[in-house]
C-alpha positions in Angstrom: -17.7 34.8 63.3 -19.8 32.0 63.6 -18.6 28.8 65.1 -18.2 25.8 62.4 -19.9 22.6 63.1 -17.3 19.8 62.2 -19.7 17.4 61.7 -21.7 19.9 59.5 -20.2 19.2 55.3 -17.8 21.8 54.0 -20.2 22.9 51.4 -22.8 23.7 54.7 -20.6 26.3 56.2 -22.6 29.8 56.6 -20.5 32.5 54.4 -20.1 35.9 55.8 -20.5 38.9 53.5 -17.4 40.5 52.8 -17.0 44.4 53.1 -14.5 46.4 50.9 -13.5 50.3 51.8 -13.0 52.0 49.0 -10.0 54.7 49.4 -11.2 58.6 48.5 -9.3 59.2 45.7 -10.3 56.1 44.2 -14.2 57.5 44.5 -13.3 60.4 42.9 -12.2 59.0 40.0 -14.4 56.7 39.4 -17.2 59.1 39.9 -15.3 61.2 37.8 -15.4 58.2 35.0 -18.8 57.6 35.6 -20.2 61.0 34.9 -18.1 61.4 31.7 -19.5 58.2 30.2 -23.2 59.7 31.8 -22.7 62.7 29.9 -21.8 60.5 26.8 -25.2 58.3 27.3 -27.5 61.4 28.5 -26.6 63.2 25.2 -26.9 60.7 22.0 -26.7 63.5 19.3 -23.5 64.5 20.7 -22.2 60.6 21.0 -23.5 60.1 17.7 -21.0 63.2 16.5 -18.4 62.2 18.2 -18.2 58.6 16.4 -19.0 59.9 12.8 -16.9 62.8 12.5 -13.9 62.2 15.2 -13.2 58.5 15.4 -11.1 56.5 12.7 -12.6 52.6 13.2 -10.1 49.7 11.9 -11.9 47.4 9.3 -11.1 43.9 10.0 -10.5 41.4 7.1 -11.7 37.8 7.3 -8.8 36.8 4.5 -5.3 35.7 6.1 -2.6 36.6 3.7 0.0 33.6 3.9 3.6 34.0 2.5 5.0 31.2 0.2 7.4 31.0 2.5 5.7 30.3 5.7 5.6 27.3 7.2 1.4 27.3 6.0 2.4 28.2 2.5 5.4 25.2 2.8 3.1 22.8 3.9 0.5 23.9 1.6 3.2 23.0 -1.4 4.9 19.7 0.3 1.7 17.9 1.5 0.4 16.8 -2.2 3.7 14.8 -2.6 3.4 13.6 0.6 2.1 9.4 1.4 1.2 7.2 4.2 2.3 3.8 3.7 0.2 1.0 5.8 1.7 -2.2 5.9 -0.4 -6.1 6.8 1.4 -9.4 7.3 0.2 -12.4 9.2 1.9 -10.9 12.7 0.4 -7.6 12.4 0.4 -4.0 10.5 2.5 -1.2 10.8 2.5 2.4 9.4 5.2 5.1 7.7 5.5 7.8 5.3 7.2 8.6 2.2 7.2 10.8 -0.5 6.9 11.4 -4.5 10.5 11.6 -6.0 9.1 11.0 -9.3 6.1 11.8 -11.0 5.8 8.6 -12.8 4.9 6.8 -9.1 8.3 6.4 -7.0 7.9 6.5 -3.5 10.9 6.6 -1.4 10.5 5.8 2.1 12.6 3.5 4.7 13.3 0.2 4.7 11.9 -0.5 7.8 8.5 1.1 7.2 7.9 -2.2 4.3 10.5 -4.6 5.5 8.3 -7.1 7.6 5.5 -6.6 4.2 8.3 -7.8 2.3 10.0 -10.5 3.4 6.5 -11.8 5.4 5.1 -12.0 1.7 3.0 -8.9 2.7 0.5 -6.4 1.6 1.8 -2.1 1.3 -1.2 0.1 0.5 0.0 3.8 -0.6 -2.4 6.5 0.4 -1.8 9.7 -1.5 -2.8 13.0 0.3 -5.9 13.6 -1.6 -7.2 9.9 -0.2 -6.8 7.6 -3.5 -4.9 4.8 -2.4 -2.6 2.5 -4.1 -1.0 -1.1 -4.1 2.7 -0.6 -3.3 5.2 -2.2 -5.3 8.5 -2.9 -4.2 11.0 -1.5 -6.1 14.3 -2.0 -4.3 15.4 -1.8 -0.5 18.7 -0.9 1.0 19.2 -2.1 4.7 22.6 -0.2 5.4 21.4 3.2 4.6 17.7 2.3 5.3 16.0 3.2 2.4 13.4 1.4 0.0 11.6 2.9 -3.2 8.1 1.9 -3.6 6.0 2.1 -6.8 2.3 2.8 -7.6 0.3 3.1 -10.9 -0.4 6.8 -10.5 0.9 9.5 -12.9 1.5 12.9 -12.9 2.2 13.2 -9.1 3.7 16.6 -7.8 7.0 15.0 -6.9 9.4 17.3 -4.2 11.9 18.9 -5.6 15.5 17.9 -4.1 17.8 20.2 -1.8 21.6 20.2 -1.0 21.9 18.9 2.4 25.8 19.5 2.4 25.0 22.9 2.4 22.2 22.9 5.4 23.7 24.9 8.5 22.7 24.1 12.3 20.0 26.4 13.2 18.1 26.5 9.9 14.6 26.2 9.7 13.2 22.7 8.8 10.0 21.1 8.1 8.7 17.6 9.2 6.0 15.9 7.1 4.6 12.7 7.5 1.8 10.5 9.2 2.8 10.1 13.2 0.6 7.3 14.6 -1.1 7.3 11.3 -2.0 10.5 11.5 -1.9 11.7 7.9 -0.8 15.4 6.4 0.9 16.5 10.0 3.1 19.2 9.9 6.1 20.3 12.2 8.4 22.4 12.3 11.7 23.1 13.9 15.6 23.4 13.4 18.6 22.0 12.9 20.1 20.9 15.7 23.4 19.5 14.5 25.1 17.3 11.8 27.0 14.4 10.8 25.4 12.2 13.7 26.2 8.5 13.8 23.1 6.9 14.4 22.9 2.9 14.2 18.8 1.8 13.8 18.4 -1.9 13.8 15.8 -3.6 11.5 13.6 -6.5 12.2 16.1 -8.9 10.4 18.5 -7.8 12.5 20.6 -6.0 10.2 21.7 -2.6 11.4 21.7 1.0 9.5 24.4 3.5 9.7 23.0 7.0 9.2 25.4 10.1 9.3 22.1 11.7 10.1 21.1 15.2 10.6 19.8 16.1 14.0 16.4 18.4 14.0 14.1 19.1 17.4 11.3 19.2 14.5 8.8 17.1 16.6 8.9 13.1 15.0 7.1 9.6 16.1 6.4 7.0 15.2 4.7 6.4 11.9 6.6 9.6 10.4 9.5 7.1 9.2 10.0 8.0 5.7 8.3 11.2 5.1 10.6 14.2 4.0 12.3 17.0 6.1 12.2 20.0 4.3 13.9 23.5 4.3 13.0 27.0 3.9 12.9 27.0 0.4 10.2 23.8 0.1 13.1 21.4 -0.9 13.7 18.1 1.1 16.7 18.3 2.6 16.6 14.7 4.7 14.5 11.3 5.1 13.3 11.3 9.0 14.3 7.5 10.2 14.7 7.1 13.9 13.8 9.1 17.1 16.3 9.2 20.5 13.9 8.2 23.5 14.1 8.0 26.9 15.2 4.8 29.0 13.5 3.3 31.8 15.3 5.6 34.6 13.9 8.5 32.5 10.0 7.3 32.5 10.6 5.5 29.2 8.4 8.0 27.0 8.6 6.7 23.3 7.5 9.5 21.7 9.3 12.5 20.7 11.4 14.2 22.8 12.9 16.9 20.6 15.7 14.8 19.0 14.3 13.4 15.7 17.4 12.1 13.1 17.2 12.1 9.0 19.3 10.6 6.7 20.7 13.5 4.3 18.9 13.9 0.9 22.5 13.5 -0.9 22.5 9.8 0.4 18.9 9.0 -0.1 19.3 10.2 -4.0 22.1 8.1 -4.4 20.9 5.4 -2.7 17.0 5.5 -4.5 18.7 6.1 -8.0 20.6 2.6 -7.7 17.7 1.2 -6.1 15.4 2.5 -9.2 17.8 1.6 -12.5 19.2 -1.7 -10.8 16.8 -2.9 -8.1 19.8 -3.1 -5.6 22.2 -0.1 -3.8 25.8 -0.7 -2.8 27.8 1.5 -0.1 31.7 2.0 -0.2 34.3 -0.3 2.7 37.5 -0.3 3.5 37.4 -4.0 3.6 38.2 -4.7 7.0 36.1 -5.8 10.6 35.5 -3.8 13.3 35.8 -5.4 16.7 32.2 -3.7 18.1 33.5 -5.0 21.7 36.7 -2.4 22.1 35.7 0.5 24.2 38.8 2.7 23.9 39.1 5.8 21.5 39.0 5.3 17.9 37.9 1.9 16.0 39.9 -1.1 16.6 39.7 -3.8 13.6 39.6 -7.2 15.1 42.0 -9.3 16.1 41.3 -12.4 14.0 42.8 -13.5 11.1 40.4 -12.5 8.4 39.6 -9.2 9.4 41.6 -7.3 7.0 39.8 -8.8 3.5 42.3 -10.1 0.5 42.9 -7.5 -1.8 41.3 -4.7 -0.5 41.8 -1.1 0.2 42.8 -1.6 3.7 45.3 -4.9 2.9 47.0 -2.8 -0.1 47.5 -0.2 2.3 49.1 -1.9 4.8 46.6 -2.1 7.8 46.8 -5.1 10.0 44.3 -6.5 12.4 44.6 -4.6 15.9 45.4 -1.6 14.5 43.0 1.2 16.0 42.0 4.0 13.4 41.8 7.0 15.5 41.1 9.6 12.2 39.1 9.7 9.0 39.5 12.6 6.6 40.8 14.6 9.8 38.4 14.2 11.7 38.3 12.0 15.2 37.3 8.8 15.3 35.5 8.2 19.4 34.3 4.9 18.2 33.6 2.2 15.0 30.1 3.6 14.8 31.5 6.7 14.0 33.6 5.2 11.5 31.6 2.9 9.7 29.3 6.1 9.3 32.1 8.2 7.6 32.6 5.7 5.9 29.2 5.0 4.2 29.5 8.7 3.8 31.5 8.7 0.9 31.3 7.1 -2.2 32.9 4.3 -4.2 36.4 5.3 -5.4 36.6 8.1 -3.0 40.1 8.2 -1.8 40.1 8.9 1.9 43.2 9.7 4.5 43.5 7.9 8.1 45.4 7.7 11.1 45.5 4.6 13.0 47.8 3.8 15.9 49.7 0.3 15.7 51.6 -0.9 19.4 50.9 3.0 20.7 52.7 4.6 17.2 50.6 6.7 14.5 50.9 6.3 11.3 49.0 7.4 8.1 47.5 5.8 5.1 45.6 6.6 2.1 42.7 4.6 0.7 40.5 4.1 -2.4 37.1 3.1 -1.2 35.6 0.1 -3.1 31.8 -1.3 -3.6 30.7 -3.8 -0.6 30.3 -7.3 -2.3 
């Protein structure tokens, strides 16, 4: 080997040829190889034989059949029904999605997507999948469940049909639709990761949402607020609203991060029918206040004297301020999140059962859930 001058550049360096032995046997069969495709080349009537008379060739097809069932054939349904919503006030835009519930021109989206338009005095612009796009008109909004209906003068839109998200299991197939960073018509897809998650969202007026949401790893960011999740069958089964991300010890990425949260399609029916006959939704209460600070199982109501409200369900059944409700409907109460979420679960004139505990004692109590004032 030839010595390296190191103040010669790398690039400089003379290369030597390298030599490779090839083992015997190895020779043998590739001369064997060789000679066989000779013979081939050396005699074209014979190759010409061989590939007309003893050789079955695959025809390839250009056309992709796509079942209706696929995610391509899902999306191919959903997407018409599907909006971006695009939002201007005098600090700024923002972006969202939503989706046709009725053909007449009733969007339903989240509350936060149009809530700076609205009470900012606004513009929301409605773009429809085909391009066309449309002055928004504000229907009715619902901060607690986080849900707003929007209406346009279109007609005859393909609305989405509606599914039964009480009967949607973990590890079902799902379907996210929306615009992500205003990126219109994008489809994911994913599961169902788990139910009956108590996820609190905070609007810019600084009222908070309870969502008993469902959980999907359906990739979701921001800007696909409003637009539907949908199941197997086409139907939208949930509303995606909010996205878990990662704190500052974690890098703080914003974007998704496989835990994407929807607010059930039961709710969001409910919720956009009140909001489209009477311009306003109501949620069912106890009548009583949470003290947010207690960190101990269960939910404590506060220790004030007006936490248990005059007349209502809690006060007729005998609940006092202190007590700390540690069940709803059987299941375990970790904290008042969790609570008010089963809560707004249910609906007005539900009768629920609870256990509280009252100076370390349970006790039980039935309640008939009335309409928030």
């Amino acid at each position: 080997m030839q010595p390296v001058d190191p103040n010669r550049p790398w690039w400089a360096v003379d290369q030597q040829p390298q030599r490779f032995r090839t083992p015997l046997g190895s020779t043998i069969v590739i001369a064997i190889i060789a000679g066989f495709v000779g013979s081939l080349i050396g005699g074209s009537a014979n190759f010409g034989s061989l590939i007309h008379h003893d050789a079955t060739l695959v025809s390839a097809s250009s056309t992709i059949e796509r079942k209706p069932d696929s995610v391509a054939g899902l999306a191919q349904r959903v997407l018409p029904s599907v909006v971006s919503i695009s939002t201007q006030t005098s600090n700024g835009g923002g972006t969202g999605s939503g989706f046709v519930i009725d053909s007449a021109g009733y969007i339903l989206t989240n509350n936060h997507v149009v809530e700076a338009a609205v009470t900012d005095s606004g513009t929301i612009t409605v773009t429809l999948n085909d391009g066309k796009s449309y002055t928004g008109t504000l229907v009715g909004r619902d901060s607690a469940y986080d849900l707003a209906v929007l209406k346009i003068t279109a007609t005859n839109l393909p609305a989405l049909e509606f599914g039964n998200s009480d009967s949607i299991q973990v590890g079902d197939t799902v379907i996210a639709v929306g615009s992500p960073l205003g990126l219109s018509g994008t489809v994911t897809s994913g599961i169902i990761s788990a139910k009956n998650r108590a996820v609190t969202a905070g609007g810019s007026a600084g009222e908070n949402s309870f969502i008993n949401a469902l959980q999907t790893d359906a990739a979701i960011n921001p800007g696909n607020s409003g637009g539907p999740l949908i199941d197997a069958t086409g139907a939208v089964i949930g509303v995606n609203s909010a996205i878990a991300s990662l704190g500052a010890s974690y890098g703080s990425q914003s974007g998704s991060i496989g835990l994407g949260f929807a607010i059930p399609i039961n709710q969001a029916r409910k919720t956009a029918d009140q909001l489209i006959k009477t311009g306003k939704a109501t949620y069912p209460i106890m009548g009583i206040s949470i003290d947010s600070q207690y960190s101990g199982g269960g939910a404590k109501i506060a220790a004030t004297a007006n936490a248990i409200r005059s007349g209502s369900p809690a006060a007729k059944a005998g609940l006092k301020a202190g007590d700390v409700i540690t069940m709803f409907e059987g299941t375990k109460v970790n904290n008042s999140d969790e609570l008010i979420v089963a809560v707004r679960a249910k609906n007005v004139g539900d009768t629920v059962h609870i256990t509280y505990l009252r100076a370390g004692t349970s006790h039980n109590a039935t309640l008939t859930l009335i309409a928030a004032p």
